[in-house]
N, C-alpha and C positions, 0 to 999 in steps of 0.2 A: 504494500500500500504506500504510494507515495508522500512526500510529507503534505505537496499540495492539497493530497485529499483532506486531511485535518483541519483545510479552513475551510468545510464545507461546511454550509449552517448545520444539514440534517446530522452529519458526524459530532459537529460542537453538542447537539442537542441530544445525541447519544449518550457524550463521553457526560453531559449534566444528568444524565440520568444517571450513572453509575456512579455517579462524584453523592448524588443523593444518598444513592447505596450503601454509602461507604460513611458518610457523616451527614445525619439530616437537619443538621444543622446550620449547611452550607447555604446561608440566605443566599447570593450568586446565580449559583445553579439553579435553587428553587424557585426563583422568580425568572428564570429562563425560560424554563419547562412548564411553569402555573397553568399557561393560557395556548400550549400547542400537545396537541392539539385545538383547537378555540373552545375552553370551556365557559364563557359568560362570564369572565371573572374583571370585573374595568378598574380601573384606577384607585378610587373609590374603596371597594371592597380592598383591593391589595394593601392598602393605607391601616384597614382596621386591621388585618393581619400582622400587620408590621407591628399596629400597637397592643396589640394583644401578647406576639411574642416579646416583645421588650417589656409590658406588665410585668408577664411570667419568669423574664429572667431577673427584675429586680426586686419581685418577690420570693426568688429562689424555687420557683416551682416547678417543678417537671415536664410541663409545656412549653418549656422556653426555646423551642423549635419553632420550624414552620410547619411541618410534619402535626407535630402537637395542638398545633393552632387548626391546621386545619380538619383533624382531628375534631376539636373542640368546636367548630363552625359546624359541621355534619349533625354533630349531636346538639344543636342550638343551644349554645354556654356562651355564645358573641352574640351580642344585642342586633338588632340588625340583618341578622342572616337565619334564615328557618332550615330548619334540618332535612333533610328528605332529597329529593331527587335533585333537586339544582342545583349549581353551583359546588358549592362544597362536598354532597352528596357524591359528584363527578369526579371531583378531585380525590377524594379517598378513596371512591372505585378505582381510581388509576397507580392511584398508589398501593393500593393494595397490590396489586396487579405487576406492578413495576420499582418504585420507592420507596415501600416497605421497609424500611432497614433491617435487613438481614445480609449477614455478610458470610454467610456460610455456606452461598452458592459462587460456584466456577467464574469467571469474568464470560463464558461462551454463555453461560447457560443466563446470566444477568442479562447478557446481549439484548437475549431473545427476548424474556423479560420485558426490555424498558419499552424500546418507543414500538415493537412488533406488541407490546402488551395492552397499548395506551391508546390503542386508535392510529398510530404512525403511519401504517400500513395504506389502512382506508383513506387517510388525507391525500397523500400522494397518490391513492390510483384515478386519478382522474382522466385516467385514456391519453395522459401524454407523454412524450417521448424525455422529456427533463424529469417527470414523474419517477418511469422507470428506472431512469439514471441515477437518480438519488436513492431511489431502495436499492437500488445492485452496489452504492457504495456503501447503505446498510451491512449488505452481506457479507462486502467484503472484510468490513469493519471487525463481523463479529467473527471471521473465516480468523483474523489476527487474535482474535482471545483467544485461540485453541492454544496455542504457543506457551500458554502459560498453565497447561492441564495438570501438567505433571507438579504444582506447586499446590500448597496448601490454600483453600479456596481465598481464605481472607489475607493472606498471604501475596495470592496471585494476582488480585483484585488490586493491593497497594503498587503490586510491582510494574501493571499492567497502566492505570491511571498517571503513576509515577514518567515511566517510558512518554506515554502520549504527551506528558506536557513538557516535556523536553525536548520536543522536535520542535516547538516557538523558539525552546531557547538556544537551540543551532539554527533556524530559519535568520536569526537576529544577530550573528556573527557577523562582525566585520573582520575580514582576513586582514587589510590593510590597517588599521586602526591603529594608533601610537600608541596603544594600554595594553595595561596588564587581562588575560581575558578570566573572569570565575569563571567554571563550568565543571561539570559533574561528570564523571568517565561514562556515566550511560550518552552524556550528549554531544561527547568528545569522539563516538567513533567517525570514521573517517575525513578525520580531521589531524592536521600534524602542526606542529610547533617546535621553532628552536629551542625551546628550552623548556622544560617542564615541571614544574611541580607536584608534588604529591603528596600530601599529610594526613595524618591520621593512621598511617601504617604500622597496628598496634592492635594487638587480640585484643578481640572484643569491639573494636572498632573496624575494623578491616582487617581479614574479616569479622563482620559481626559477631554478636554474641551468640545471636539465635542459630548461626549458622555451621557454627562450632560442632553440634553431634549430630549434624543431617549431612554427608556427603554428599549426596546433588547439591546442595544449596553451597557447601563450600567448593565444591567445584565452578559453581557458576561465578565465585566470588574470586576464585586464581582467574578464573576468564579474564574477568572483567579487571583485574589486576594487569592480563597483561595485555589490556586494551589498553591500561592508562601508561603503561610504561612502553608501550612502542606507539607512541604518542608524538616521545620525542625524536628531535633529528639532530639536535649535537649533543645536548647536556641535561641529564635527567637529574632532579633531584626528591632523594625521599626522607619522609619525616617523621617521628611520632615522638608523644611527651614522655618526659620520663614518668611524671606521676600526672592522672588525671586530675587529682582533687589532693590539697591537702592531708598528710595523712597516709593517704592510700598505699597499697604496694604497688610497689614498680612495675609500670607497664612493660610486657613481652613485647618487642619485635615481629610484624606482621611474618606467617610464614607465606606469604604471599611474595613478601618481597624479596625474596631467596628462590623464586619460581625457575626451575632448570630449565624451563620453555624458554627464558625471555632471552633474546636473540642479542648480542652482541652491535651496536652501532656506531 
């Protein structure tokens, strides 16, 4: 899937679905998604949601979602909005269906879930040819979660959202630029630099913690290790603290950074 496809609205409107998924607390996403497919939801009502969720987060309440809120609108607990089929009604069908927060299904099977769950489908079949185009970049979309089957669902989910929003942040590279550039080794592939940095090369931090008694998951972490180290084209440099925190004992030496693969340059 190319990075172009990413700034397709339908793909953005996907990845908000699953951004839901993952935390429904993501006002952003949530008011992406509220009104597509068009559920009668105008300015107006979005306003009382907002204030209902901001009520609930500074009463410390457990609605202090949009999720929660709208939630709380369905079952008429917001002044203003009656419970039953309309509006809100809609929206909790869809979220049940799609934004639910559970995070202990696959990123493919979420896929299918969000906007195939929500009416997506039906918006775009309207017999035209940009229609279809847009659902077959659905497909393909969700063809890329498979990639992440073999990881732990909530796991796959972080790694998979993670990936996608890293392609803005190599779209936004400037090769020429007089700066130093930040950038994270998932969005550093096929990209080279005179001189490279790298910190954090330190168990527990690279590789992670979690990653430590799962061999897939530490293997994917030497990967990606020596994606950042043939990175560079004259001078690599790698880093970790001695101690994280006051106190603590001494950080280990990533065993990543001793990787027998990484090629001589």
């Amino acid at each position: 899937m190319g990075r172009a496809s990413y700034q397709r609205r339908e793909v953005k409107d996907a990845l908000a679905y699953l951004r839901i998924l993952r935390n429904d607390a993501d006002q952003v996403s949530f008011e992406r998604v509220l009104n597509v497919p068009a559920r009668g939801i105008g300015e107006k009502s979005l306003e009382e949601l907002r204030g209902f969720v901001a009520a609930g987060a500074a009463a410390g309440e457990g609605v202090a979602t949009y999720w929660g809120a709208v939630q709380a609108a369905a079952e008429g607990r917001i002044e203003g909005w009656d419970p039953g089929p309309g509006p809100p009604g809609r929206v909790r069908h869809a979220g049940g269906s799609a934004a639910d927060p559970d995070r202990s299904v696959a990123p493919a099977r979420a896929a299918g879930r969000g906007p195939g769950g929500v009416g997506y489908r039906a918006m775009l079949a309207d017999g035209s040819e940009e229609g279809e185009e847009r659902w077959a970049n659905l497909l393909e979309l969700r063809s890329v979660t498979t990639r992440y089957d073999d990881l732990a669902p909530d796991d796959a989910l972080d790694r998979f959202l993670e990936e996608t929003a890293l392609v803005a942040d190599q779209d936004s590279y400037e090769a020429g630029a007089d700066a130093v550039t930040l950038i994270t080794l998932h969005a550093a592939k096929g990209l080279e630099f005179p001189v490279v940095f790298i910190a954090g090369m330190e168990e527990g931090v690279f590789p992670h913690s979690r990653s430590l008694d799962d061999e897939k998951q530490l293997e994917e972490e030497r990967r990606l290790a020596y994606v950042g180290i043939t990175r560079a084209k004259r001078r690599l440099f790698l880093s970790h603290a001695a101690r994280r925190r006051p106190g603590a004992r001494a950080a280990s030496p990533s065993r990543a950074a001793s990787c027998s693969r990484s090629p001589r340059r």
